[in-house]
TIVEX-545953 format. One line per field, with one value per residue (C-alpha): residue in one letter; y, z, x; residue number from 1. Coordinates in steps of 0.05 Angstrom, whole numbers, padded with zeros to 5 digits. Example, Ala and Ser with C-alpha at 12.3 -4.5 7.8 and 13.67 -1.06 7.14 Angstrom:
BEGIN
residu (A,S)
Y (-00090,-00021)
Z (00156,00143)
X (00246,00273)
num (1,2)
***
This chain:
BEGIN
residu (X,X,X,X,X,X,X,X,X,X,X,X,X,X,X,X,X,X,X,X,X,X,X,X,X,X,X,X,X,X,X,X,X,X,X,X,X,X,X,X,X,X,X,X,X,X,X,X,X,X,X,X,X,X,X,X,X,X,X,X,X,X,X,X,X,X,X,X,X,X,X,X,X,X,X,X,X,X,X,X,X,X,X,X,X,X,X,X,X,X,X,X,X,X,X,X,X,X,X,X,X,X,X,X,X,X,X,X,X,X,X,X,X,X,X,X,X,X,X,X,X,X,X,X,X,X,X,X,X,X,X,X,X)
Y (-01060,-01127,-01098,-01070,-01132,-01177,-01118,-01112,-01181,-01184,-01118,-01141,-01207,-01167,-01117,-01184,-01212,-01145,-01146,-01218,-01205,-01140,-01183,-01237,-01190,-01158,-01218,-01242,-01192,-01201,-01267,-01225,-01248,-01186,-01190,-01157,-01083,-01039,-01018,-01096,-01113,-01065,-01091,-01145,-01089,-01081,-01006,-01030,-01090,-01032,-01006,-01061,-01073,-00992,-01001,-01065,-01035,-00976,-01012,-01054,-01001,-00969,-01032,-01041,-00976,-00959,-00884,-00868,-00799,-00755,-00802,-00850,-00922,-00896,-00882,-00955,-00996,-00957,-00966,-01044,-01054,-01033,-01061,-01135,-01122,-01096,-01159,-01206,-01172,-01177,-01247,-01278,-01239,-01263,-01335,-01317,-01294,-01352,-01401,-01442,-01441,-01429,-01421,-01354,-01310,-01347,-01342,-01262,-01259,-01292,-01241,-01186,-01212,-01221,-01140,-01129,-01165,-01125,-01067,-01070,-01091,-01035,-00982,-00931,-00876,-00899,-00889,-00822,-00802,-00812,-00760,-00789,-00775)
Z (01270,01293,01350,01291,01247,01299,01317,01242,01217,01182,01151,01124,01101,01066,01033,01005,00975,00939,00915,00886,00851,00824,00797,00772,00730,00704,00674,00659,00640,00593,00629,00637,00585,00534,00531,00602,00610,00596,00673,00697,00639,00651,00716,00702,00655,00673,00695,00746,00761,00787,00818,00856,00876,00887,00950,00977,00983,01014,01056,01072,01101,01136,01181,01183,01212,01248,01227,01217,01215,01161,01157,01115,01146,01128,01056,01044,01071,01030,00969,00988,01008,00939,00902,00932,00912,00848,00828,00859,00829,00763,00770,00789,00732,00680,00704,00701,00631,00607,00641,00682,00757,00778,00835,00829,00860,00911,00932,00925,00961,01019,01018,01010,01085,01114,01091,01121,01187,01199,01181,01236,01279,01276,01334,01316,01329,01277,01229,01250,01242,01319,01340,01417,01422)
X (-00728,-00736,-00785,-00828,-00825,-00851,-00903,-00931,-00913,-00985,-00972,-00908,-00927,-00985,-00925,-00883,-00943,-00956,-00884,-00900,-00944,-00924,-00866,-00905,-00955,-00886,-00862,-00929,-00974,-01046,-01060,-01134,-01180,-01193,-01270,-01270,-01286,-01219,-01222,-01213,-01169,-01110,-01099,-01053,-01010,-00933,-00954,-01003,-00943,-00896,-00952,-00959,-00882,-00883,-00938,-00910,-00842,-00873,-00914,-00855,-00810,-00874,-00880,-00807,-00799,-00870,-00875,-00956,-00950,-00995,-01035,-00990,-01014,-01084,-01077,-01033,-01078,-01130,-01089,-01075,-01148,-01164,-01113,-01135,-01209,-01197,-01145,-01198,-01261,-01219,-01195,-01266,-01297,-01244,-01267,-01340,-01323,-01278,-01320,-01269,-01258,-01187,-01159,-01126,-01189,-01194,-01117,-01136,-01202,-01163,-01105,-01162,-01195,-01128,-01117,-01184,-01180,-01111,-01129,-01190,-01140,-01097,-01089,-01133,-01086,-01028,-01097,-01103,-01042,-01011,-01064,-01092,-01153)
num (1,2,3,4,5,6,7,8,9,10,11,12,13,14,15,16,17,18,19,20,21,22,23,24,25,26,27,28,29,30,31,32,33,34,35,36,37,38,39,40,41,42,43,44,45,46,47,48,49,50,51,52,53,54,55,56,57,58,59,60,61,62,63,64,65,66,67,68,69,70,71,72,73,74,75,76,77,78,79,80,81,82,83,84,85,86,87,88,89,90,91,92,93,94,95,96,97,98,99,100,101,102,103,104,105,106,107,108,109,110,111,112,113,114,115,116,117,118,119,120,121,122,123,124,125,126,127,128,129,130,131,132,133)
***
């Protein structure tokens, strides 16, 4: 395990932050201004919080144990890749909207090219699945 950690340490710094701030929309949700579209505005919903802990803590235990098989490191990078955009899209909106500049989108737009850089950094055959081709 500790072989893995130090092998994936971005991907599992990238899984606590998820878990942070799945907890911190938990406890506080509706900090998302309500004039934004419904789509941007549920996002920082308790749902969508345990969402967010639910990927980090599988992401977690992926890098913690390096299995890639079906496919799996694929689809959760998708789903953190995404989740990252969407939470920074929202975010910079919400201050487009409210017009003030905090620093909250920026925080996320940095996490979202740190998930980015990684994930073109990643061996191309734990994408596909362990298939070497």
């Amino acid at each position: 395990m500790k072989r893995h950690f130090w092998k994936n340490r971005q991907w599992v710094t990238i899984a606590v932050e998820e878990i942070v701030v799945g907890l911190v929309v938990m406890l506080h949700y509706q900090q998302l201004d309500i004039r934004l579209p419904p789509a941007l505005g549920l996002l920082d919903d308790a749902p969508f919080g345990l969402l967010y802990i639910t990927v980090g803590v599988v992401l977690l235990v992926n890098s913690l144990w390096d299995f890639y098989w079906y496919r799996i490191r694929l689809v959760l990078i998708a789903l953190s890749g995404g989740m990252w955009t969407a939470l920074t899209f929202s975010y910079a909106i919400n201050d487009y909207v409210t017009s003030t500049v905090t620093i909250v989108p920026f925080i996320f737009g940095i996490i979202t090219l740190n998930v980015f850089l990684s994930a073109w950094d990643e061996p191309r055959y734990k994408l596909k699945g362990g298939e070497h081709v």
